[in-house]
PDB file as gemmi writes it, atoms N, CA and C in Angstrom:
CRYST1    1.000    1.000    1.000  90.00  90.00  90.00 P 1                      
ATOM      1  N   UNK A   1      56.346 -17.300-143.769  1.00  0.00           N  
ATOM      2  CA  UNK A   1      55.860 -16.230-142.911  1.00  0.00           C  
ATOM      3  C   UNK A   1      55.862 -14.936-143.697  1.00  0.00           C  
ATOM      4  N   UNK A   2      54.838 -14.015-143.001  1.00  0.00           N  
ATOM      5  CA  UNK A   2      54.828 -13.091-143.691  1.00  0.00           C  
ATOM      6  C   UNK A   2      54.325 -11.844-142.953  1.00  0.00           C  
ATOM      7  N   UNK A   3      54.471 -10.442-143.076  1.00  0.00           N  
ATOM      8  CA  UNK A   3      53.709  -9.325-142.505  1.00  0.00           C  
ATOM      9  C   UNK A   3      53.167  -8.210-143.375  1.00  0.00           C  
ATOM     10  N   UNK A   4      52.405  -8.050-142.789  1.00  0.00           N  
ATOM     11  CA  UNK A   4      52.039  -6.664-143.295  1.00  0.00           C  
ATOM     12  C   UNK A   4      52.218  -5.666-142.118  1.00  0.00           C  
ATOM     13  N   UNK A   5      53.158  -4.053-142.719  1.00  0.00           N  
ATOM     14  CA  UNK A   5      53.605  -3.085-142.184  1.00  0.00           C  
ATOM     15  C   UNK A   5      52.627  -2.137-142.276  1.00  0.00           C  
ATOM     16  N   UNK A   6      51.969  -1.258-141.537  1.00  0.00           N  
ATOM     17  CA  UNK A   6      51.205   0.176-141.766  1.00  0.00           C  
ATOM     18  C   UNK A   6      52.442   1.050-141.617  1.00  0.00           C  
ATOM     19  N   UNK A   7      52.700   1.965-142.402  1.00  0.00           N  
ATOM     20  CA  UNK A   7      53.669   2.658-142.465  1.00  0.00           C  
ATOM     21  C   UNK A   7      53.158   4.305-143.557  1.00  0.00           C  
ATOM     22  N   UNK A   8      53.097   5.341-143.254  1.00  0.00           N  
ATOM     23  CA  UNK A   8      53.012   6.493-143.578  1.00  0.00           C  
ATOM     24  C   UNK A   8      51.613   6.635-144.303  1.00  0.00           C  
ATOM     25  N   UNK A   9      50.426   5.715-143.644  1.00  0.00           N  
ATOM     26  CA  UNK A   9      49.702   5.804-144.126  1.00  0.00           C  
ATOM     27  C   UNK A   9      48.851   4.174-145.389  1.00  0.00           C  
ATOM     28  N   UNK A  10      50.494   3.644-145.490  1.00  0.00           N  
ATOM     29  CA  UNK A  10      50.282   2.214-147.173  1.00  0.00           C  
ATOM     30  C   UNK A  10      50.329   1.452-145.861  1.00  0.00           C  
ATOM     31  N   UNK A  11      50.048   0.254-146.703  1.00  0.00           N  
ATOM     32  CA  UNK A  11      50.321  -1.091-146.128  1.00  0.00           C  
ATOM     33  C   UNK A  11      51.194  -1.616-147.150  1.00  0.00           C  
ATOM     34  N   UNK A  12      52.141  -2.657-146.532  1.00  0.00           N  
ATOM     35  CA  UNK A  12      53.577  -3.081-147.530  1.00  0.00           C  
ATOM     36  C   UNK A  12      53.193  -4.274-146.784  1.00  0.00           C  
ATOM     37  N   UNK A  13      53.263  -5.572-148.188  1.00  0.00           N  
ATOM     38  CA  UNK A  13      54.062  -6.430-147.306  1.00  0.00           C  
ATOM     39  C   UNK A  13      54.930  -6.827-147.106  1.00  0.00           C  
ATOM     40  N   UNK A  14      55.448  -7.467-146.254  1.00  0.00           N  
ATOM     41  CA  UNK A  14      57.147  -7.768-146.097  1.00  0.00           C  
ATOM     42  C   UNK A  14      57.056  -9.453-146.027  1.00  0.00           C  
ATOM     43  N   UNK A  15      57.425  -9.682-146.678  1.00  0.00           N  
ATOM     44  CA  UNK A  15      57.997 -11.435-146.624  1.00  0.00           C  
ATOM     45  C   UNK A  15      58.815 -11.863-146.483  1.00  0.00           C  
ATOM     46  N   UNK A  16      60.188 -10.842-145.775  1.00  0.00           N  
ATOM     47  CA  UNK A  16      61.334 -11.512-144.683  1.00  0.00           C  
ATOM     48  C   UNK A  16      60.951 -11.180-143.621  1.00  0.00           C  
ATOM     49  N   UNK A  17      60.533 -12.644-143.171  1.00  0.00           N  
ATOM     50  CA  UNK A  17      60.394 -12.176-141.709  1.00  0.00           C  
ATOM     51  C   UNK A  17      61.058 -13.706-140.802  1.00  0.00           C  
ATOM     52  N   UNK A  18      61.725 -13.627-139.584  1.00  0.00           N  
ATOM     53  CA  UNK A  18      62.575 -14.334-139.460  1.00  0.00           C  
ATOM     54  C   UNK A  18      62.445 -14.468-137.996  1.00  0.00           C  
ATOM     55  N   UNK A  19      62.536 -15.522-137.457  1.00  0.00           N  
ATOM     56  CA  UNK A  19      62.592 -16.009-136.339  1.00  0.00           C  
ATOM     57  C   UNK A  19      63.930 -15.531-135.430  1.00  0.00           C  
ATOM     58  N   UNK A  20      64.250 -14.619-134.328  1.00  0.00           N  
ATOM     59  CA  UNK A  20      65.614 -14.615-133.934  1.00  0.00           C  
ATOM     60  C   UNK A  20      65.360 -14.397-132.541  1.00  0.00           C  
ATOM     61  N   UNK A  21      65.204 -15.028-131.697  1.00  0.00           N  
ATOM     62  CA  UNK A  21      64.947 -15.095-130.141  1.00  0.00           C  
ATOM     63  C   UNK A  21      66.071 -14.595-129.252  1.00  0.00           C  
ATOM     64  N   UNK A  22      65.677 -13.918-128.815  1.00  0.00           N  
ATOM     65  CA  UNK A  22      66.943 -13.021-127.390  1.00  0.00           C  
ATOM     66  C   UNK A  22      66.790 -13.994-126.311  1.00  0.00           C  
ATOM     67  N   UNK A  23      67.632 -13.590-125.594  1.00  0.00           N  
ATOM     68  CA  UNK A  23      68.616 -14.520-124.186  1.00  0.00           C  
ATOM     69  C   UNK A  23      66.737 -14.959-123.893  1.00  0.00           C  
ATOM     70  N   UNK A  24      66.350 -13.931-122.745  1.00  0.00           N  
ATOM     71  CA  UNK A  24      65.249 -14.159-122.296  1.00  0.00           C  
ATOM     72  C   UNK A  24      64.187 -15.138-122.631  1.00  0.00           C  
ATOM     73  N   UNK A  25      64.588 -15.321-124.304  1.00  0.00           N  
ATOM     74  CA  UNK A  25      63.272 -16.131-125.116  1.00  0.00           C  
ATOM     75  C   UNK A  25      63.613 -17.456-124.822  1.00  0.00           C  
ATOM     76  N   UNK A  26      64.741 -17.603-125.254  1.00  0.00           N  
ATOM     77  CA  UNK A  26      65.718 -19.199-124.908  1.00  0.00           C  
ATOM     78  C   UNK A  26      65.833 -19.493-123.727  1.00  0.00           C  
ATOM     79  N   UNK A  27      65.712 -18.740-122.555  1.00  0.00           N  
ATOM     80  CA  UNK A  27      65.622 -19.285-121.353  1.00  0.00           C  
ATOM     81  C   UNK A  27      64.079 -19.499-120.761  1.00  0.00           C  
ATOM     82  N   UNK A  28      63.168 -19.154-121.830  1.00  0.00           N  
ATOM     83  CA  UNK A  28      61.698 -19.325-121.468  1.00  0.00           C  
ATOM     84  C   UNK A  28      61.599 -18.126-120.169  1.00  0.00           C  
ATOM     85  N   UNK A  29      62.137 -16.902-120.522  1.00  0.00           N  
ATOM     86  CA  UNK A  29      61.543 -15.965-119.087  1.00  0.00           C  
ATOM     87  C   UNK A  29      60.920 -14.598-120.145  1.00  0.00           C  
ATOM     88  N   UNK A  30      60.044 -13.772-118.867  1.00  0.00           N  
ATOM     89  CA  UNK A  30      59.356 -13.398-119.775  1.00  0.00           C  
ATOM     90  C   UNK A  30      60.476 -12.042-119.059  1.00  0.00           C  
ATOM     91  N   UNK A  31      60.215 -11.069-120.158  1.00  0.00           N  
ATOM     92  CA  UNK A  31      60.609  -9.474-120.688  1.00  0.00           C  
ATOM     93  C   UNK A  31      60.858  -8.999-119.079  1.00  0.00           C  
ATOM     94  N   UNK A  32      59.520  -8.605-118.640  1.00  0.00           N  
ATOM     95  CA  UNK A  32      59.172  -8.022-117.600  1.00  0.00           C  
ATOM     96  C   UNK A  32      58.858  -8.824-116.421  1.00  0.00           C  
ATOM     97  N   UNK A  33      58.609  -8.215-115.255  1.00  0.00           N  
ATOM     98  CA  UNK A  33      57.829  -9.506-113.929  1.00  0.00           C  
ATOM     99  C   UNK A  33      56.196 -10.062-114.386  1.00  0.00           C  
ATOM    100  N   UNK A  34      55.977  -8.762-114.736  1.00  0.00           N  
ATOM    101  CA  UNK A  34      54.467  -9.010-114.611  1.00  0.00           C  
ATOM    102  C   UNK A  34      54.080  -9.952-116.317  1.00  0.00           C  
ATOM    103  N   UNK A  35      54.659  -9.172-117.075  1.00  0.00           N  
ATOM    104  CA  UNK A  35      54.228  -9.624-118.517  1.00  0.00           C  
ATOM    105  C   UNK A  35      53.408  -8.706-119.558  1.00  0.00           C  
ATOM    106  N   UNK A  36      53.164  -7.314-118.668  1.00  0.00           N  
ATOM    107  CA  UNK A  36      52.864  -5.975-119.529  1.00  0.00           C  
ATOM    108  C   UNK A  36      54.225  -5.183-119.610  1.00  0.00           C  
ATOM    109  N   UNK A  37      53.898  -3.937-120.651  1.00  0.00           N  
ATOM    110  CA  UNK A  37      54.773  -3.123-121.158  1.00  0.00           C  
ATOM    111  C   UNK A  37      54.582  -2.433-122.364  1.00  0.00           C  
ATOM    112  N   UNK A  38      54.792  -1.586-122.680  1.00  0.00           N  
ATOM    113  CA  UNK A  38      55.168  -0.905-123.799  1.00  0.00           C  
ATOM    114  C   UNK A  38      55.957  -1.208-124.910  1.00  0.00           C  
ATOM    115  N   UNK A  39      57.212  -2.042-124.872  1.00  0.00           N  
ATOM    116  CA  UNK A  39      57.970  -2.324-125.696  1.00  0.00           C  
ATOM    117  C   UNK A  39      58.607  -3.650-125.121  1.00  0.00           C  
ATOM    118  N   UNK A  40      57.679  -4.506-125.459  1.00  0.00           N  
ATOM    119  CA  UNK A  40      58.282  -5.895-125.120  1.00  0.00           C  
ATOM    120  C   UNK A  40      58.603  -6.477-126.511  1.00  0.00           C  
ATOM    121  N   UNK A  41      59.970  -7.082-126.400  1.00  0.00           N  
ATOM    122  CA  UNK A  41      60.510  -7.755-127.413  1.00  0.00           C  
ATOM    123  C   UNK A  41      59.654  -8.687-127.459  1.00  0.00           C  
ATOM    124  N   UNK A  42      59.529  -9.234-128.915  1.00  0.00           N  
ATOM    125  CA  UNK A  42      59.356 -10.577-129.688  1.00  0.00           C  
ATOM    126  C   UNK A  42      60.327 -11.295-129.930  1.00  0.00           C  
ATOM    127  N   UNK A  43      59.853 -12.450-130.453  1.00  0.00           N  
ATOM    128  CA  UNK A  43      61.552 -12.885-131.088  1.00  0.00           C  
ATOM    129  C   UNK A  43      61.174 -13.515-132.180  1.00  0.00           C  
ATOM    130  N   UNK A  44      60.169 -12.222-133.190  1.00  0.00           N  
ATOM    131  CA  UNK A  44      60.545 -12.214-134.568  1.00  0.00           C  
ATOM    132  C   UNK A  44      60.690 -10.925-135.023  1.00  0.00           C  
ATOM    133  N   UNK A  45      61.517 -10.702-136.154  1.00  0.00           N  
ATOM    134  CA  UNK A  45      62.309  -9.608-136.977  1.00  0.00           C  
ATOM    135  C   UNK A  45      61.231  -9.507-138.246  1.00  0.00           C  
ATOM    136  N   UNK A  46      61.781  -8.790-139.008  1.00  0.00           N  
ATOM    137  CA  UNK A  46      60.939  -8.361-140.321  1.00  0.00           C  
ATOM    138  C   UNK A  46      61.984  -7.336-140.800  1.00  0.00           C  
ATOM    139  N   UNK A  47      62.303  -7.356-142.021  1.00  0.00           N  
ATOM    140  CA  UNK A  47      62.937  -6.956-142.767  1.00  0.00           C  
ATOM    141  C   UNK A  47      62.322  -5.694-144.143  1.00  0.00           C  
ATOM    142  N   UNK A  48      62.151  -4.530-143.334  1.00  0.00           N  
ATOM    143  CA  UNK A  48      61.567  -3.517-143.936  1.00  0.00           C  
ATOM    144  C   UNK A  48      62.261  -1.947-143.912  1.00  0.00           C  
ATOM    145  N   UNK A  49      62.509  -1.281-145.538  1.00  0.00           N  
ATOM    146  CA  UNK A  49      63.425  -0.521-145.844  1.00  0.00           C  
ATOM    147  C   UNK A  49      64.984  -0.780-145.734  1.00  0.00           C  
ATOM    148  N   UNK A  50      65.234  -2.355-146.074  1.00  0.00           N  
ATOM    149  CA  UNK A  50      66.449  -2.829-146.465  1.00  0.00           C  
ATOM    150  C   UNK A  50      67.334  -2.885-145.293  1.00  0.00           C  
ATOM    151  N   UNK A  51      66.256  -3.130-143.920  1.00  0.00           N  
ATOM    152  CA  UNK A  51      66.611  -3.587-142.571  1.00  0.00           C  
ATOM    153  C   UNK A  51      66.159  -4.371-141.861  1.00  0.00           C  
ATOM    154  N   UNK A  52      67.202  -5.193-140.893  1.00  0.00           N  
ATOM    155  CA  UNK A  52      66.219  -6.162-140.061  1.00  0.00           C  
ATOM    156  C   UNK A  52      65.521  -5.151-138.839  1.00  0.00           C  
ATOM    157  N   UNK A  53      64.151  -5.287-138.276  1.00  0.00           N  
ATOM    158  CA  UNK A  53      63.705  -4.750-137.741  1.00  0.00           C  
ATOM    159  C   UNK A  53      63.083  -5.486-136.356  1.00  0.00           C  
ATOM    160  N   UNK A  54      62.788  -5.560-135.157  1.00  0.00           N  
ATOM    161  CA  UNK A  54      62.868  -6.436-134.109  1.00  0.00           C  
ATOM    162  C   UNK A  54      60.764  -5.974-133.902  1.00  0.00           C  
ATOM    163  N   UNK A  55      60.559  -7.015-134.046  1.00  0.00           N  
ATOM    164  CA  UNK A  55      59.036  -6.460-133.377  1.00  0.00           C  
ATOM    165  C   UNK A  55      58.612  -6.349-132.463  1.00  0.00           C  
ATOM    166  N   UNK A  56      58.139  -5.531-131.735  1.00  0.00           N  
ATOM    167  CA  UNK A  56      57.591  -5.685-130.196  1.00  0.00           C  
ATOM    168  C   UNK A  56      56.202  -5.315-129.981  1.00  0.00           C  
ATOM    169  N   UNK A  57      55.993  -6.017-128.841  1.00  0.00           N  
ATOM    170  CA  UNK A  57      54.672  -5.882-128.141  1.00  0.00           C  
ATOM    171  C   UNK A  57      54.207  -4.857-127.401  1.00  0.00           C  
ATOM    172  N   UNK A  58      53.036  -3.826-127.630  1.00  0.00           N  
ATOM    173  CA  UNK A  58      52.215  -3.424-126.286  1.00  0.00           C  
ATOM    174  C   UNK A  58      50.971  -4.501-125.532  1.00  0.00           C  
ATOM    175  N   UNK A  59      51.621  -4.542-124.510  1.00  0.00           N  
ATOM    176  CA  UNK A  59      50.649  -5.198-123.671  1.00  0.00           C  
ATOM    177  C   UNK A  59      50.558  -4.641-122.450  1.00  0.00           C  
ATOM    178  N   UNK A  60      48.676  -4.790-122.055  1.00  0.00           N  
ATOM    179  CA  UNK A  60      48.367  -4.192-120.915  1.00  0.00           C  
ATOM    180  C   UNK A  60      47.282  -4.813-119.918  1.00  0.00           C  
ATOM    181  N   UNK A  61      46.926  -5.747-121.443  1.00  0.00           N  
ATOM    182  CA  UNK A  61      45.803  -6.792-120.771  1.00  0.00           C  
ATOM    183  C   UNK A  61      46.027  -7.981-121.355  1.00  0.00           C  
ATOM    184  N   UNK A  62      44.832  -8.660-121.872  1.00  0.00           N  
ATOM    185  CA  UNK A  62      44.493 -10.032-122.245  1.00  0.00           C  
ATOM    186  C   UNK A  62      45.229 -10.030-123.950  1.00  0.00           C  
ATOM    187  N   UNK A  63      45.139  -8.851-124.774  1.00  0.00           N  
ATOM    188  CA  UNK A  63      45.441  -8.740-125.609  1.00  0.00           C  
ATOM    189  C   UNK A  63      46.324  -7.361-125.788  1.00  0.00           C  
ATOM    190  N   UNK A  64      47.793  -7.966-127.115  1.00  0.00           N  
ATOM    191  CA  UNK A  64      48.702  -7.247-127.449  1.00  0.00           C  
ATOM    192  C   UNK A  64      48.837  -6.763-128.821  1.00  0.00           C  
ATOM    193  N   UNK A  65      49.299  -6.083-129.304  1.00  0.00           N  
ATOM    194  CA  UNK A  65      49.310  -4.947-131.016  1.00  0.00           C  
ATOM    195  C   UNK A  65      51.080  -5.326-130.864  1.00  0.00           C  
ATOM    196  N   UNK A  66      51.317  -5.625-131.732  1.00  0.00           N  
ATOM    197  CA  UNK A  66      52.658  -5.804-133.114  1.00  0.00           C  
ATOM    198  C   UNK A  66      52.587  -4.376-133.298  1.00  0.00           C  
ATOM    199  N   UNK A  67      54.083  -3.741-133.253  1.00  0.00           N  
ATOM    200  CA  UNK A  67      54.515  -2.574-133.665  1.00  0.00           C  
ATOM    201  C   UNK A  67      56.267  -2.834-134.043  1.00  0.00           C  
ATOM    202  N   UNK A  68      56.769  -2.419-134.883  1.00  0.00           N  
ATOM    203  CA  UNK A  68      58.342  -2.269-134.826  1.00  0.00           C  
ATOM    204  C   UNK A  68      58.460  -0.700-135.607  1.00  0.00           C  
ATOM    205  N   UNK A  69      59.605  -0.123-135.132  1.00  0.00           N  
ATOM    206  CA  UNK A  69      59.669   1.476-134.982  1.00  0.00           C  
ATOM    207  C   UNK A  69      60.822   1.488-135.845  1.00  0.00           C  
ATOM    208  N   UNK A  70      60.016   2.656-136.770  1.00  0.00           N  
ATOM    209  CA  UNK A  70      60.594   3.463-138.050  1.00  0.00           C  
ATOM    210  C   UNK A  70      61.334   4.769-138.128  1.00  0.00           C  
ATOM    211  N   UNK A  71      62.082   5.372-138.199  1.00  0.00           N  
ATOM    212  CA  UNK A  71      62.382   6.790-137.618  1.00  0.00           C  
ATOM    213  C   UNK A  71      61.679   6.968-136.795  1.00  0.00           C  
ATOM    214  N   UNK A  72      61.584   6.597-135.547  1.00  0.00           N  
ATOM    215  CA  UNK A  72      61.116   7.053-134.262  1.00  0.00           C  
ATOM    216  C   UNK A  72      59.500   6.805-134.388  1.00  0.00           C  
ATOM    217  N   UNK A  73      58.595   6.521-135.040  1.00  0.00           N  
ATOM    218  CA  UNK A  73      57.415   5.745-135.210  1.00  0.00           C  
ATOM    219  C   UNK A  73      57.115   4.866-134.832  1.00  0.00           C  
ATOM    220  N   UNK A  74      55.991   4.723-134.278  1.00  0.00           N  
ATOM    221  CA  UNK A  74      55.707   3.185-134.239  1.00  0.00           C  
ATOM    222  C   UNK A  74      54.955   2.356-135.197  1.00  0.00           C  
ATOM    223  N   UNK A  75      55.086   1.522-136.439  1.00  0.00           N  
ATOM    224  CA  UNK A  75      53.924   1.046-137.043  1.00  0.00           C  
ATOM    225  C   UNK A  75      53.643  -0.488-137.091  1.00  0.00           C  
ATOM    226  N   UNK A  76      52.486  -0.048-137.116  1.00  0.00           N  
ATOM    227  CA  UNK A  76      51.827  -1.250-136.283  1.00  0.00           C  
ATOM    228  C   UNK A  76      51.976  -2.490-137.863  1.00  0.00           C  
ATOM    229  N   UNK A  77      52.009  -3.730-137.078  1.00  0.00           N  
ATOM    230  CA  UNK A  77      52.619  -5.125-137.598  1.00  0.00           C  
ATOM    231  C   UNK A  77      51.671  -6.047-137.916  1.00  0.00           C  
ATOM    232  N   UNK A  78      51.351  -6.609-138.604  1.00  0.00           N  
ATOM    233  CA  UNK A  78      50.310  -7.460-138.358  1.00  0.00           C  
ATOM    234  C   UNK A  78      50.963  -8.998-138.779  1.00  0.00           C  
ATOM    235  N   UNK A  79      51.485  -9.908-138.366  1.00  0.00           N  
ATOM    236  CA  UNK A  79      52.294 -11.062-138.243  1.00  0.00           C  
ATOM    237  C   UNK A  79      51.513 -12.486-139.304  1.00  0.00           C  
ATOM    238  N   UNK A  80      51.811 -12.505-139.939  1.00  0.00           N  
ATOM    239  CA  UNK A  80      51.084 -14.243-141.051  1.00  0.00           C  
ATOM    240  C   UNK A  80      51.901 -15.430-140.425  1.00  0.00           C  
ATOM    241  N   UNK A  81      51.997 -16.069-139.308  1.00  0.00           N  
ATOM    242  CA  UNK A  81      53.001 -16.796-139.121  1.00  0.00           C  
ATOM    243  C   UNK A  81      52.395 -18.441-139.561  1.00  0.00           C  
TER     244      UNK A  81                                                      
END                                                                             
């Protein structure tokens, strides 16, 4: 697996990227009721600026954008799984 980060403008790629599922994931329930949100967990990580980093979802419709947040940023993820 692999990602590419947009971050200050570059693209990096990151090739730790790691499977780590929260309660919710393992019990098969979703984040929210509905299944939109702003910051819905994933339950994969990525390992960028010598940290694990948690990726999450915006979703509002049919389709969602990969983001995990950098000093208070959001940059957007793009996932090679």
């Amino acid at each position: 697996m692999e990602a590419i980060v947009n971050y200050n403008g570059g693209q990096y790629v990151v090739k730790d990227v790691k499977v780590s599922p929260m309660e919710h994931h393992d019990l098969q329930l979703q984040y929210t009721a509905t299944g939109y949100g702003n910051k819905i967990p994933s339950r994969y990580m990525v390992k960028f600026n010598n940290r694990w980093r948690r990726v999450y979802h915006i979703c509002f419709s049919n389709v969602s954008t990969e983001y995990i947040v950098v000093d208070g940023e959001r940059c957007i993820v793009n996932l090679y799984v």
